[in-house]
N, C-alpha and C positions, 0 to 999 in steps of 0.2 A: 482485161476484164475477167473475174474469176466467179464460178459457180461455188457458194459452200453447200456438199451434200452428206445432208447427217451427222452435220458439223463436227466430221473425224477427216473430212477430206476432201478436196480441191481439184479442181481440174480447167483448164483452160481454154475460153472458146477458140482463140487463137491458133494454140494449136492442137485440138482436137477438129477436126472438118467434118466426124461425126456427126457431133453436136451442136456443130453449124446448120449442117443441113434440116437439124427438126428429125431425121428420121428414128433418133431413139431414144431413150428417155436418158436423163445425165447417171444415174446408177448402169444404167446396159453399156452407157459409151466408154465409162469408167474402167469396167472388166475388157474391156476391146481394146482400150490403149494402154492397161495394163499387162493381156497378152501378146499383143502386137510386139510391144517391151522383149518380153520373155523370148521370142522367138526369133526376134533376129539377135538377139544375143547369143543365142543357142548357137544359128546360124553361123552366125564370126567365128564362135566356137570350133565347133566343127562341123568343118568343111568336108562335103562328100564328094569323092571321086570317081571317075569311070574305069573298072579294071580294064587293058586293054584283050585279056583271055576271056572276055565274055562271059564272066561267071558274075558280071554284073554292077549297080551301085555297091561301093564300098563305106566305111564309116569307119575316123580315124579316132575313134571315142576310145579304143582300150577297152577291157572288160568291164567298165561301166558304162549303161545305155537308157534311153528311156523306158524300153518297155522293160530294163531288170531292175529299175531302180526303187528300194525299197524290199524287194523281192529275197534278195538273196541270191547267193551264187553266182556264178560266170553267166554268159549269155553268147552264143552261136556267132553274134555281130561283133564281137569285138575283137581282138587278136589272137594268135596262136599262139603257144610257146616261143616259139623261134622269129615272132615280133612284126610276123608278117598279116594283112589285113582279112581277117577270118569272112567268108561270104554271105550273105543273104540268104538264110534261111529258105527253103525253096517246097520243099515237102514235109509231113507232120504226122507224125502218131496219133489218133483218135478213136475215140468211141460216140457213138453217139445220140444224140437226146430224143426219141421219138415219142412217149408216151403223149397220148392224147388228150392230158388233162392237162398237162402242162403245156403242148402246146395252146391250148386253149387258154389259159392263162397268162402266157405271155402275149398271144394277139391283143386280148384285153391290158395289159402293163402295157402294150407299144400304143397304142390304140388312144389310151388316159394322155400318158406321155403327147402323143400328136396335138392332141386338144388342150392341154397344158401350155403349151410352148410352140409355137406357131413357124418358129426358127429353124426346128426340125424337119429334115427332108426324107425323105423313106432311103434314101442311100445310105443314111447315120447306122437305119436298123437293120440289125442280123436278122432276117428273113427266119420265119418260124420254122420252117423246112429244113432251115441248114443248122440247127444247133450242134450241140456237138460240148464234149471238154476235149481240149489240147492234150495230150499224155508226155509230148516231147514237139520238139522240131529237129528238123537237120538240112543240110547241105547236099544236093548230089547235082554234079557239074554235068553228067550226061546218064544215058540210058543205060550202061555197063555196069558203073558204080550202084544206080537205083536196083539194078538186078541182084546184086553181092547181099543191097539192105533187103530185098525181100525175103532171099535165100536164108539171111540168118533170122529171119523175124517169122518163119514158118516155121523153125525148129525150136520156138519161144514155147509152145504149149506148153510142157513140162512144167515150165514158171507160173503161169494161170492154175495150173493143177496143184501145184503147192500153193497155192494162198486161199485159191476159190475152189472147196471141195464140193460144195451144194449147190444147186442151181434151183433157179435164181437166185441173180445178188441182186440187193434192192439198194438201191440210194437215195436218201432223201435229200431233196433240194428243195435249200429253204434258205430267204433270205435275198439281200439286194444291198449292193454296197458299191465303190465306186475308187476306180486309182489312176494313175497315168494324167495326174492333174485336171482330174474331173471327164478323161477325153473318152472313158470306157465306164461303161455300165454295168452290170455282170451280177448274176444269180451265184448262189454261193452254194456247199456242201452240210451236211448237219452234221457234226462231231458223231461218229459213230462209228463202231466195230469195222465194217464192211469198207469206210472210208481211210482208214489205217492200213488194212490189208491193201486196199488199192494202191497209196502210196509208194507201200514198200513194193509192191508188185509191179509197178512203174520204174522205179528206182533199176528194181534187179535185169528189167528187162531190153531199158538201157545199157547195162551195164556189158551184160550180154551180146548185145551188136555191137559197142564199142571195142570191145574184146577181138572179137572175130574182126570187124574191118576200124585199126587202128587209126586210121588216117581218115577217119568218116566226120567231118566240122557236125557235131550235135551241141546240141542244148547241153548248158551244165547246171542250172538254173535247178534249183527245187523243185519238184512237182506242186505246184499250188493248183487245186482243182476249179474252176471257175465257169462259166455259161455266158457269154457275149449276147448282152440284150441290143448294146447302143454304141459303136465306133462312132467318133464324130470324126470327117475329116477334114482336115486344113481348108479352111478357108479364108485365111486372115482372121481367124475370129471364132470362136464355137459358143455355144448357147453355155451356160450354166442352169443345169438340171438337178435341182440339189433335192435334199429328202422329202422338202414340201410338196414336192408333185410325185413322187413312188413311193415316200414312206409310206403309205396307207397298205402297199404291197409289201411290205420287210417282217417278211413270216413264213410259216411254212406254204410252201408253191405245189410239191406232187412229191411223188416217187415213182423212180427210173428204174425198172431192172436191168444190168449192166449188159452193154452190147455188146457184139465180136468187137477186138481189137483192129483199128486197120493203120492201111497208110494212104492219104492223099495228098492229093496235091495242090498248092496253094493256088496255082494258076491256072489249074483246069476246070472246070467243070463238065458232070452230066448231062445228062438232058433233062432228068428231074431240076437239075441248079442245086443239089449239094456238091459237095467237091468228089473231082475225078477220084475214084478207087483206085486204085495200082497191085494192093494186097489185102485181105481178110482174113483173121485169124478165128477159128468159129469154135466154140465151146467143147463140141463131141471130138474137135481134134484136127479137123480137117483145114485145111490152106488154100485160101483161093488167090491163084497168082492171075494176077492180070496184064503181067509187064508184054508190050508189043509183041516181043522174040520170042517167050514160051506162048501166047496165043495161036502165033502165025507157025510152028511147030507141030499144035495138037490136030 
């Protein structure tokens, strides 16, 4: 016995147990066993392993992945040169989002969103506290290595002083759009001077610690600048959140004037709940190293 819905498409009570149940309407159960689909295909695909050096899940995908797909460039998860399985990203280049009118704007986007979509859970949302744009990721397998990256990432000023003579830099972020098959949310950059300079200012300052620790597994991925309103994660299932419920938001949001540089870490956090600091790179010049061994030193 078949459902036709929107008479472009089909689906099966039999084997759909969604839509057996009543609990969702036959367009929600449609996307659900349509992703369902996708994901364990993916799954056969590629299979993830356990390193046994404790540098973590691995992924036999090659340098193509989900989150670089579309993107451009290499991505940190995929292989090295010499074919062997590149690590999980572990720590990340940032700056980050604090103005107060944006956060207050996104309270309200998360906020419409919850009342929208009932399916959302508050774990979907980047927490307003924590914004932030990504500048890079990278790999560090222990505390020695992460020492090497802050050592070279303190002698970066230089590079900030060639692109950003003036202070402040302002950024405008405007806009809302969506990748990663719908699974990420994300506030965007406005085309402008300031956002060019950032780029390349990114670029070079990768380039930089790569230089100095060769064998450092980073990000090769373009810098593409972005704002994490909504991760949804795996549940068998994710809501589809499409322009009908945040277009009215796909405009200009605020302006940011640009923060210190830093590096944190994906798995720690604060005690505020943004992510642990490790290093800060501050305008006037100065480096705030935070790694254990120079603390326990001073």
């Amino acid at each position: 016995r078949k459902v036709r819905i929107n008479d472009h498409a089909h689906i099966s009570t039999i084997l759909n147990p969604y839509f057996c149940q009543g609990s969702l309407s036959p367009i929600r159960s449609l996307q659900l066993h349509q992703h369902r689909n996708r994901v364990n295909m993916d799954n056969n695909s590629h299979q993830r392993h356990y390193n046994s050096n404790n540098s973590g899940y691995q992924s036999n995908r090659g340098h193509s992945n989900h989150r670089g797909r579309g993107r451009g460039g290499n991505s940190a998860r995929g292989r090295g040169g010499n074919g062997a399985p590149r690590a999980r990203p572990n720590y990340f280049f940032s700056t980050r989002i604090n103005d107060a009118a944006i956060i207050k704007t996104v309270n309200e986007i998360q906020q419409h969103m919850r009342n929208s979509e009932p399916q959302l859970t508050l774990h979907d949302f980047q927490r307003p506290n924590t914004l932030h744009l990504t500048l890079g990721v990278f790999h560090a397998p222990n505390m020695e290595t992460l020492g090497r990256v802050l050592e070279a990432f303190g002698e970066c000023h230089p590079i900030l002083e060639e692109f950003f003579k003036e202070h402040p830099v302002e950024l405008e972020v405007t806009g809302i759009g969506q990748f990663g098959n719908h699974k990420v949310i994300w506030m965007g950059l406005q085309e402008t001077e300031n956002k060019k300079l950032l780029a390349q200012c990114v670029g070079k300052l990768r380039q930089a610690i790569q230089e100095k620790i060769p064998e450092l597994e980073m990000e090769e991925r373009d810098f593409n600048p972005h704002i994490t309103l909504v991760k949804f994660r795996s549940r068998g299932g994710f809501p589809i959140v499409g322009e009908d419920i945040w277009g009215q938001y796909n405009g200009p949001i605020g302006k940011q004037h640009l923060s210190p540089f830093e590096i944190l870490s994906m798995a720690e956090k604060d005690p505020d709940g943004y992510y642990k600091c490790y290093g800060r790179l501050n305008w006037d010049g100065t480096f705030e190293n935070f790694h254990p061994d120079r603390l326990k030193n001073q």
